[in-house]
Structure formats: structure tokens, C-alpha cells
LUMTILO-579072 format. One line per 10 residues: number of its first residue (from 1); their letters; for each residue x, y, z of N, C-alpha, C, CB. Coordinates in steps of 0.02 Angstrom, whole numbers. Glycine has a CB too. Layout:
BEGIN
NUM	a	X,Y,Z,X,Y,Z,X,Y,Z,X,Y,Z; ... $
END
This chain:
BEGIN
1	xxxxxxxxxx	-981,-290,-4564,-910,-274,-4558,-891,-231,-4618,-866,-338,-4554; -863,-188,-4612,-834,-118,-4670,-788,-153,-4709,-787,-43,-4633; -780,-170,-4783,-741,-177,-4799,-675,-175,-4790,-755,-165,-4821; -652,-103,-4761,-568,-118,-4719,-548,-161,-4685,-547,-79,-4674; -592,-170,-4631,-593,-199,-4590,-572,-288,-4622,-658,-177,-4556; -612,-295,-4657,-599,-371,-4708,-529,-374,-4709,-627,-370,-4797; -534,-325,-4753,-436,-316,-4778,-390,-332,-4742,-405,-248,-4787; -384,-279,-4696,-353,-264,-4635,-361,-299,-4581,-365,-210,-4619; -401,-327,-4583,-398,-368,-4499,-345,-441,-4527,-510,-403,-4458; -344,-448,-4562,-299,-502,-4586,-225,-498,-4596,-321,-520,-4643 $
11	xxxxxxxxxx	-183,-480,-4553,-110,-442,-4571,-78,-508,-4605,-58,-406,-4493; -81,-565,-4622,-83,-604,-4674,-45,-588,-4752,-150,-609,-4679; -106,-539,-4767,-118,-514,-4832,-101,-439,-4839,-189,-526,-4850; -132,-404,-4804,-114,-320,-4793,-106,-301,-4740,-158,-272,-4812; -48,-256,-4736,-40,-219,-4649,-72,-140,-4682,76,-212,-4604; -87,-126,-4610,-112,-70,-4599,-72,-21,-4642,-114,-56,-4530; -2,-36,-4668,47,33,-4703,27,14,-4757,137,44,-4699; -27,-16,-4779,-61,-46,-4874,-110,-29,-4884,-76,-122,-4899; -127,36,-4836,-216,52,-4850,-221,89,-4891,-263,83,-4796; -195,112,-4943,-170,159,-5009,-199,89,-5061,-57,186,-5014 $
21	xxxxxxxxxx	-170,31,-5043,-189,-15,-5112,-246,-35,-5090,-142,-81,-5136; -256,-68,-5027,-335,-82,-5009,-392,-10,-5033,-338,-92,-4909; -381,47,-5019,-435,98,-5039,-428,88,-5120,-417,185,-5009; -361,91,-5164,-367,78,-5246,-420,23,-5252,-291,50,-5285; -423,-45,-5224,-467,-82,-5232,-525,-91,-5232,-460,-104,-5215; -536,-51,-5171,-616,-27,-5128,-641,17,-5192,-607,36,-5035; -622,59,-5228,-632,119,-5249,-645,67,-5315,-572,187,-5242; -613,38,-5340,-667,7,-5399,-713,-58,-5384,-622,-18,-5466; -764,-43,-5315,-808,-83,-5305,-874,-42,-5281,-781,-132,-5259; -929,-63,-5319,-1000,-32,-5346,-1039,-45,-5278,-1038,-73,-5423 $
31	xxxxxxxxxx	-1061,17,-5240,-1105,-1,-5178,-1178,23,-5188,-1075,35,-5110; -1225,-9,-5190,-1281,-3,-5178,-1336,-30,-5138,-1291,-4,-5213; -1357,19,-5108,-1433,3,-5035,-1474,-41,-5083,-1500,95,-4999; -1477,-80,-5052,-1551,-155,-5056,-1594,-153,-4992,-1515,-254,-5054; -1673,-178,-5033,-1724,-140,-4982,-1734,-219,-4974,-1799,-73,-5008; -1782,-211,-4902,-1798,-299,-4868,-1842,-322,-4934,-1860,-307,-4771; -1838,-370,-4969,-1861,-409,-5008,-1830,-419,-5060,-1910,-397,-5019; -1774,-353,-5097,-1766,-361,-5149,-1699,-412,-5162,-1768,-299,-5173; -1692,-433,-5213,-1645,-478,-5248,-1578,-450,-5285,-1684,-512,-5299; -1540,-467,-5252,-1456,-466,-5293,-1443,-514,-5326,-1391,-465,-5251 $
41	xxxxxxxxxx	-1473,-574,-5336,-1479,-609,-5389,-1515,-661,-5364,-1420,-624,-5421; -1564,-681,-5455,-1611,-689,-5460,-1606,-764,-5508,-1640,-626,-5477; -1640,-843,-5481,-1637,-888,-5496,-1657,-892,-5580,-1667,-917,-5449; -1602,-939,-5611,-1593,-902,-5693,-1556,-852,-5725,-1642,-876,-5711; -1527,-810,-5693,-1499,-758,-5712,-1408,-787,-5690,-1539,-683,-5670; -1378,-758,-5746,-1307,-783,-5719,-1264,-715,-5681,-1257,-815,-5793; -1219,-749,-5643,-1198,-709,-5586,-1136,-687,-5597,-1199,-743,-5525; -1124,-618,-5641,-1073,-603,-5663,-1023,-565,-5621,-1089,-578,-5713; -1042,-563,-5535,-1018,-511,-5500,-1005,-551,-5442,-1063,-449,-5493; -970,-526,-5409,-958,-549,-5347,-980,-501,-5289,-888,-564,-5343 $
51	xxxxxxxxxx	-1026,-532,-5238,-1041,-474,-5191,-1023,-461,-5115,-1104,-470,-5191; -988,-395,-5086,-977,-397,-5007,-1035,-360,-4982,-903,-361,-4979; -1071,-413,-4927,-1125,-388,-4892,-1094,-323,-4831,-1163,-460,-4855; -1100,-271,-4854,-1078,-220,-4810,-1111,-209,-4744,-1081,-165,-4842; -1186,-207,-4757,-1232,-218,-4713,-1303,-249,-4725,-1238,-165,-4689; -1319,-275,-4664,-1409,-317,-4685,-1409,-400,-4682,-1439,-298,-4786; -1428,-430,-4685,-1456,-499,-4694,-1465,-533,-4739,-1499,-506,-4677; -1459,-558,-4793,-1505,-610,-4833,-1497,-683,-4833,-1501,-595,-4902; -1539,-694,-4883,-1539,-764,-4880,-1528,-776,-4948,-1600,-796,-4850; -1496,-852,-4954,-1492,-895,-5042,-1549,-948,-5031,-1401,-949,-5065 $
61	xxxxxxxxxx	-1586,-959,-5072,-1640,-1001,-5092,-1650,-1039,-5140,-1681,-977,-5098; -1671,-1106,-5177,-1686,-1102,-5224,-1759,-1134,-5211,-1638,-1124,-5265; -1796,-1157,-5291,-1841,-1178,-5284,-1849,-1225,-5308,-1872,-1153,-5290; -1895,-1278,-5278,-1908,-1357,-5275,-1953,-1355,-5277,-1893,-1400,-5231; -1989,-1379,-5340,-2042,-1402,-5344,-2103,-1344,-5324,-2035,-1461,-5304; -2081,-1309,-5341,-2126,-1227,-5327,-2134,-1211,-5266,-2204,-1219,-5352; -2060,-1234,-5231,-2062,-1216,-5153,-1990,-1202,-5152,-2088,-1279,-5094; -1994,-1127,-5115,-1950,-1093,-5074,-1898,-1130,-5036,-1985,-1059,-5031; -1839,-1160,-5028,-1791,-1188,-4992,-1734,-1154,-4995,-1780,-1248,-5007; -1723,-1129,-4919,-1653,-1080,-4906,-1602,-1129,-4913,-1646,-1038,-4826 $
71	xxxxxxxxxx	-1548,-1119,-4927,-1486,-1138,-4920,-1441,-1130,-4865,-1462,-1118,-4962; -1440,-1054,-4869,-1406,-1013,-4826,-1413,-959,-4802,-1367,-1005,-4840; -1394,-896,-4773,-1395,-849,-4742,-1331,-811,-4728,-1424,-866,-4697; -1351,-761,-4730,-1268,-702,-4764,-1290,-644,-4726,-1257,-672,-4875; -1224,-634,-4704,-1221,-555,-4650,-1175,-515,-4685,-1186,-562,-4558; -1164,-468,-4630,-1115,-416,-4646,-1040,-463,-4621,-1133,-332,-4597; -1008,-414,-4678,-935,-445,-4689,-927,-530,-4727,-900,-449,-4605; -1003,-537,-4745,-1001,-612,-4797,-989,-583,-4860,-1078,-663,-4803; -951,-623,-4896,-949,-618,-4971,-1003,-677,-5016,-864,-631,-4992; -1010,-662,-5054,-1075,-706,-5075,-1115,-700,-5150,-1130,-688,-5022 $
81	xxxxxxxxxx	-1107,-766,-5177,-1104,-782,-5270,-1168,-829,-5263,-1014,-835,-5314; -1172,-852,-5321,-1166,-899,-5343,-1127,-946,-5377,-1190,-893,-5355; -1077,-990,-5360,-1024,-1012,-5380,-1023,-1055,-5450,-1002,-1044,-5326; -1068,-1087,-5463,-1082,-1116,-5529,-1103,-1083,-5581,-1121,-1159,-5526; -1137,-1028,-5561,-1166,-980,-5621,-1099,-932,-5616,-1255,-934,-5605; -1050,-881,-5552,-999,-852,-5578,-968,-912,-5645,-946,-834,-5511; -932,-967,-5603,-853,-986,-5604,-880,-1014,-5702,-815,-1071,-5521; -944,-1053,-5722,-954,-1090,-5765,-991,-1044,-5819,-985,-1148,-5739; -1036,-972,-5811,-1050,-931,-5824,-1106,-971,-5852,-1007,-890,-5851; -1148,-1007,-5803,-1225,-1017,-5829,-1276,-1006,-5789,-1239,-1078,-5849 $
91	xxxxxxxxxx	-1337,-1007,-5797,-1399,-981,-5752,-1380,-993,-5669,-1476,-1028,-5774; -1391,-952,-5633,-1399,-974,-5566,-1458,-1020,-5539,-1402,-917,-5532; -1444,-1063,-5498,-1513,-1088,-5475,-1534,-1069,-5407,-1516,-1163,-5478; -1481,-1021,-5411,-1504,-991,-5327,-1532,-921,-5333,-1432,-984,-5266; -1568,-895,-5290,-1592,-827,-5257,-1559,-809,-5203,-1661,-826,-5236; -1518,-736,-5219,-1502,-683,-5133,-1552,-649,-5138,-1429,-623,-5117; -1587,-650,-5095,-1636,-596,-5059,-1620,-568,-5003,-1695,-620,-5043; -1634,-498,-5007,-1633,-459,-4937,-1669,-475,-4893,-1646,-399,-4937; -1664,-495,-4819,-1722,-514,-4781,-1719,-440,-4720,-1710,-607,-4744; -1649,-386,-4743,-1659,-316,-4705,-1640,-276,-4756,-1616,-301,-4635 $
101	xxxxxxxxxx	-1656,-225,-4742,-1630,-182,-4784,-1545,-162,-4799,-1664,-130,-4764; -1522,-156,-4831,-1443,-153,-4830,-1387,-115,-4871,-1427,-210,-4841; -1340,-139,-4884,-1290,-121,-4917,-1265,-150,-4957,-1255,-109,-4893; -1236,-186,-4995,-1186,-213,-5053,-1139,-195,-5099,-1209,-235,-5086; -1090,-222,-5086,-1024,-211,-5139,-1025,-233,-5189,-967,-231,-5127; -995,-221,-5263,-998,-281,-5289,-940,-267,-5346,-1076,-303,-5313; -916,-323,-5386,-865,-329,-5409,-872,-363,-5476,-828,-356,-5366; -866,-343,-5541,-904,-365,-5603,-845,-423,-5611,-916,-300,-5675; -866,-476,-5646,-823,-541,-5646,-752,-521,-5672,-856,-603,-5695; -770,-499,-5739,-700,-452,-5763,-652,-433,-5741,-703,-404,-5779 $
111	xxxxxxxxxx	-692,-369,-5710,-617,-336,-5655,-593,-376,-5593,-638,-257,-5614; -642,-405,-5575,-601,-440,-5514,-557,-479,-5541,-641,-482,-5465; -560,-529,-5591,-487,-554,-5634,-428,-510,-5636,-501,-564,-5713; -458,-448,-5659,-390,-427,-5689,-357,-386,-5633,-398,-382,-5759; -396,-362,-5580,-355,-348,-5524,-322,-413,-5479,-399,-305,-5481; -354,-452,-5492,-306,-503,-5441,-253,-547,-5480,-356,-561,-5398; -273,-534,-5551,-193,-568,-5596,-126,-509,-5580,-209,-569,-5712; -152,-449,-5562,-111,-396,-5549,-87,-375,-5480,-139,-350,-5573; -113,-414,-5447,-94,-403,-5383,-87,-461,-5329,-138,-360,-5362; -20,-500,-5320,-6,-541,-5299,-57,-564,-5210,67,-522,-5306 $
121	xxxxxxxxxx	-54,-503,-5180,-68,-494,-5111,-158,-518,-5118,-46,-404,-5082; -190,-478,-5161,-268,-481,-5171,-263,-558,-5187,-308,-426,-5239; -230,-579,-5217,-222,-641,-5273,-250,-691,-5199,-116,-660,-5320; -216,-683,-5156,-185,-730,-5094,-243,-710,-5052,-98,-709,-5057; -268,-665,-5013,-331,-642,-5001,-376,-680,-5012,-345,-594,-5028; -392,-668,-5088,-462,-707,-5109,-454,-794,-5109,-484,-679,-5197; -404,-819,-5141,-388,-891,-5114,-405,-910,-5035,-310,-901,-5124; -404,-863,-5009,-403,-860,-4913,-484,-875,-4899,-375,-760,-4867; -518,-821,-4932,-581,-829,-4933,-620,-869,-4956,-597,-796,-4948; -580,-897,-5006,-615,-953,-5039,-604,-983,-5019,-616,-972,-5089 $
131	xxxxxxxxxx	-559,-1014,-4996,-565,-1065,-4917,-599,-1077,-4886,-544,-1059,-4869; -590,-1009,-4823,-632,-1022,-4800,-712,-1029,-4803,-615,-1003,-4776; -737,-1014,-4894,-816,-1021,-4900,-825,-1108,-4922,-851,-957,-4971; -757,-1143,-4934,-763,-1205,-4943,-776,-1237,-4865,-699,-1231,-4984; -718,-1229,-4833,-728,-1268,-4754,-806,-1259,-4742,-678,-1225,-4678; -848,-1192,-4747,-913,-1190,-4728,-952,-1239,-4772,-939,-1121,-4732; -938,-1234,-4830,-977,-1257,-4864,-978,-1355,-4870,-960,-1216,-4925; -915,-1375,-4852,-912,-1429,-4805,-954,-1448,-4755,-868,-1424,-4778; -950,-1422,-4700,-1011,-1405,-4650,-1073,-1434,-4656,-1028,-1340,-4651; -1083,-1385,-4715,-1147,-1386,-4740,-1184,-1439,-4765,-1148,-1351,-4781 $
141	xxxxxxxxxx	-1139,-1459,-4782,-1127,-1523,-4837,-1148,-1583,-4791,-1037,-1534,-4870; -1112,-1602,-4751,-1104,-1647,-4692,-1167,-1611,-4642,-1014,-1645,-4656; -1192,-1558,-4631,-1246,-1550,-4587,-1312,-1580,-4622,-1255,-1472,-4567; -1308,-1550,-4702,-1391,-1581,-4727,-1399,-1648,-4724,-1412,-1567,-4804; -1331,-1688,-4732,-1312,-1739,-4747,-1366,-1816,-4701,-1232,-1726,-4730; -1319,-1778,-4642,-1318,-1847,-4584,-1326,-1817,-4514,-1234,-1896,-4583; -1370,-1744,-4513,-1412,-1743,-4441,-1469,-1733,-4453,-1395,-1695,-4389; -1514,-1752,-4389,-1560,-1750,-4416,-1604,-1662,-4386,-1590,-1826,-4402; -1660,-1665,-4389,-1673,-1593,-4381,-1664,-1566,-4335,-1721,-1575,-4388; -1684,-1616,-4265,-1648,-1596,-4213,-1578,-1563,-4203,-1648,-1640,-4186 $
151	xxxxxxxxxx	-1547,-1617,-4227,-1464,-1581,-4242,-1428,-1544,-4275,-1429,-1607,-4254; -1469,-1534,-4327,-1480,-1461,-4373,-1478,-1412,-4326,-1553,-1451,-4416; -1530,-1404,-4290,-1544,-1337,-4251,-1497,-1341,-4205,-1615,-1325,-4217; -1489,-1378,-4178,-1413,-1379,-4113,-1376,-1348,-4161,-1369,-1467,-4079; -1375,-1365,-4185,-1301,-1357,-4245,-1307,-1271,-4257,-1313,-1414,-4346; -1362,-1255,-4277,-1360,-1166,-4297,-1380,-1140,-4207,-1448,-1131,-4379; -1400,-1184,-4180,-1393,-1139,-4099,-1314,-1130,-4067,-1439,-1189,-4031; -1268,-1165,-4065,-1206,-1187,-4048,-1145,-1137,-4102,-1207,-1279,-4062; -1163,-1147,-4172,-1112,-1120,-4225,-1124,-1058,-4258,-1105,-1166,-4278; -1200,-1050,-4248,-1229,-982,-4292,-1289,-964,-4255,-1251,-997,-4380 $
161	xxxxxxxxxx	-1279,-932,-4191,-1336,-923,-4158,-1354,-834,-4173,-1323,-949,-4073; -1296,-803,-4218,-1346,-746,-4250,-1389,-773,-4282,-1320,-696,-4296; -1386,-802,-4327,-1401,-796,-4385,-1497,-812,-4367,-1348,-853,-4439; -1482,-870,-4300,-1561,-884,-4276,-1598,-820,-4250,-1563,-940,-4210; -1550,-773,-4220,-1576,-700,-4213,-1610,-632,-4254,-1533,-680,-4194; -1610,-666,-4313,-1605,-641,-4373,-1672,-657,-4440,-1536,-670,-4390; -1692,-716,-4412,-1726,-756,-4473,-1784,-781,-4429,-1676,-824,-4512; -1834,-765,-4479,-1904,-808,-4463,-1923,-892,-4441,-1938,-802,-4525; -1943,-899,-4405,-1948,-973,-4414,-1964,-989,-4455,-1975,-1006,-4384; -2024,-975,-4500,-2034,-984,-4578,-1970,-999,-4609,-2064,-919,-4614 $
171	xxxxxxxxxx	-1913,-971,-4610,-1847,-983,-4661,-1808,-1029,-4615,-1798,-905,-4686; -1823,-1026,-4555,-1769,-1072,-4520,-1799,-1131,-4529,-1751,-1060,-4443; -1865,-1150,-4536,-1909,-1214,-4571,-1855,-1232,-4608,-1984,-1200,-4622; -1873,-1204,-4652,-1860,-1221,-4718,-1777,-1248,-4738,-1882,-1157,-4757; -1733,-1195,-4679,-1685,-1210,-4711,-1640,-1285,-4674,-1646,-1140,-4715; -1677,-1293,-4605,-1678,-1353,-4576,-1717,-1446,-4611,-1713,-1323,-4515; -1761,-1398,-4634,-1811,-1468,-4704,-1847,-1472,-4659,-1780,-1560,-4741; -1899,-1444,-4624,-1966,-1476,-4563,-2018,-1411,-4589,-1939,-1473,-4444; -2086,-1435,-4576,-2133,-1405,-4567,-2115,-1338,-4496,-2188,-1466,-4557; -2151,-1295,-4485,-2150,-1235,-4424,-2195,-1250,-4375,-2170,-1162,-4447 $
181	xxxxxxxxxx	-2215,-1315,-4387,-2256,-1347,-4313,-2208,-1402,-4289,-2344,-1389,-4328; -2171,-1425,-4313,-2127,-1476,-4313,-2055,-1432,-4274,-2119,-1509,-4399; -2045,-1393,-4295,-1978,-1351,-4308,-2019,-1322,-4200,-1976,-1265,-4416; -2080,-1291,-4212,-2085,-1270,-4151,-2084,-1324,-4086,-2143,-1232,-4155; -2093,-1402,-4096,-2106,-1471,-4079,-2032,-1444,-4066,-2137,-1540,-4132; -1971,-1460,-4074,-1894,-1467,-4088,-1860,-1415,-4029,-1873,-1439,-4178; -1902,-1355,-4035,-1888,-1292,-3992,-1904,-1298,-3931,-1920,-1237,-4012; -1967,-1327,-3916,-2000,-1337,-3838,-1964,-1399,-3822,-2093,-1347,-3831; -1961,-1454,-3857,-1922,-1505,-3815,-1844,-1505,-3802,-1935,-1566,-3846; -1817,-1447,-3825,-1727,-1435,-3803,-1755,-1382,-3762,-1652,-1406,-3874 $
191	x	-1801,-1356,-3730,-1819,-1308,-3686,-1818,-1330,-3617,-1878,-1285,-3703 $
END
């Protein structure tokens, strides 16, 4: 999803006669192509930016025990941190990796402060968003929680059936907690 579109599809926050302040905004945010593998941030490193996936796929990961475990998965029109390494300014323990090649926005911790202490409307926006990355992250919370793998996968077939369009079973393993013989066991018997 194009950044405008973010903006703007929300008449909420900005109507279409505010695309003068939405482009001022756009215009101090840093875009650069990411190739399939590479990292927008990297487990250990702190996350001084905030990023809009313009286009492409990735995934957040961390590692356990010298094993790969996704978290999550991020498209276009996701915004996407690390929230303990932004908000507390210490190491991340997560990895974004590209799993396509893509696009990214991004927003140095700094300025995004000082534009949204300055701008009531952005101010209200990003509170919006942060919302709604809490309700998900709720979800989330309550999915690793108390289903079990089976219901995991119902759960991303039913609520996020891109995202299964998108990702290896290798990462959908992983980000479900089952082996990929197990995970394929799960697939043939809801078949």
C-alpha cells in the first residue's frame, strides 16, 4: 500500500484537501530497495527508526537457542519496529528480514518526535496505529498462548491467509512452533 494511501484512506485524520501536509511528511521519510534476504534490522542492534513497508514481505525473528523463530510477518502498508529497542533505546532481540525483494520507508526516532509534537493530526494518526499494532499484538499473544498448532494454522488460514501465500513452510513451521513434517501432518488432515 503507497504511503498516501495510509494517510488518506483514513478521513479520520486527513482528508484528501491535506495532501500538501501529508506530502511535507512523506518528503522527510528515507526510501530504500531491500533485496530478498537482507535485514532492516538486525538482532542486537538498537532500532532507532521506524519503518513503512512500501513494498515486499518480511519477516521478525529472533533466536533461541541458535534457532531461527519467526514472530511475525509484515507486508505492504505494515509499519514495523522493534518496540523495546525503539521506545527503551536498547539492543533489539528481533530480526526484519526481507523474504522479497522490496521497498522501505523509514523515519529516524528523532524526527518522528518532533514532527508529531508539531502536528496535532499526525500526533492522532500514529496513536491510531499504535493501536491498532497493540489489538494485533494481543492476538498474538492469546494465539501462542492457548491454541494449539492445529489452531494456530486455522487461525493464519481464516485471519491471514496472505500471509500463508507468501511464506515457506519452513517459516510457517517455525512461526506456528512444529517441526515441517508435523506442520505437513496438520495440512493433510484439515484437507
Amino acid at each position: 500500500m503507497n504511503i498516501f494511501d495510509k494517510f488518506l484512506g483514513n478521513e479520520v485524520f486527513f482528508r484528501k484537501a491535506e495532501l500538501s501536509m501529508v506530502e511535507t511528511f512523506v518528503s522527510f521519510l528515507f526510501s530504500k530497495k531491500i533485496k530478498k534476504g537482507e535485514c532492516i534490522l538486525k538482532e542486537g542492534d538498537v532500532n532507532n527508526k521506524i519503518f513503512y513497508i512500501q513494498s515486499g514481505f518480511f519477516r521478525v525473528f529472533k533466536t533461541d537457542e541458535g534457532k531461527e523463530v519467526n514472530t511475525w510477518f509484515v507486508k505492504e502498508g505494515d509499519f514495523i519496529m522493534s518496540v523495546n529497542s525503539f521506545h527503551k533505546e536498547i539492543p533489539s532481540i528481533e530480526t526484519i528480514e526481507a523474504l522479497e525483494d522490496g521497498e522501505v520507508l523509514s523515519i529516524r526516532k528523532e524526527l518522528y518526535y518532533k514532527l508529531i509534537r508539531s502536528n496535532h493530526k499526525l500526533a492522532l494518526f500514529a496513536i491510531n496505529e499504535l493501536m491498532v499494532n497493540l489489538c494485533e499484538y494481543q492476538t498474538q499473544c492469546n494465539f501462542l498462548r492457548h491454541m494449539s498448532a492445529e489452531d494456530r494454522y486455522l487461525y493464519l488460514v481464516k485471519s491471514h491467509s496472505n500471509i500463508l501465500e507468501r511464506i515457506s513452510q519452513k517459516h510457517l513451521a517455525s512461526f506456528i512452533g512444529v517441526e515441517i513434517t508435523y506442520l505437513n501432518k496438520i495440512i493433510k488432515n484439515l484437507v
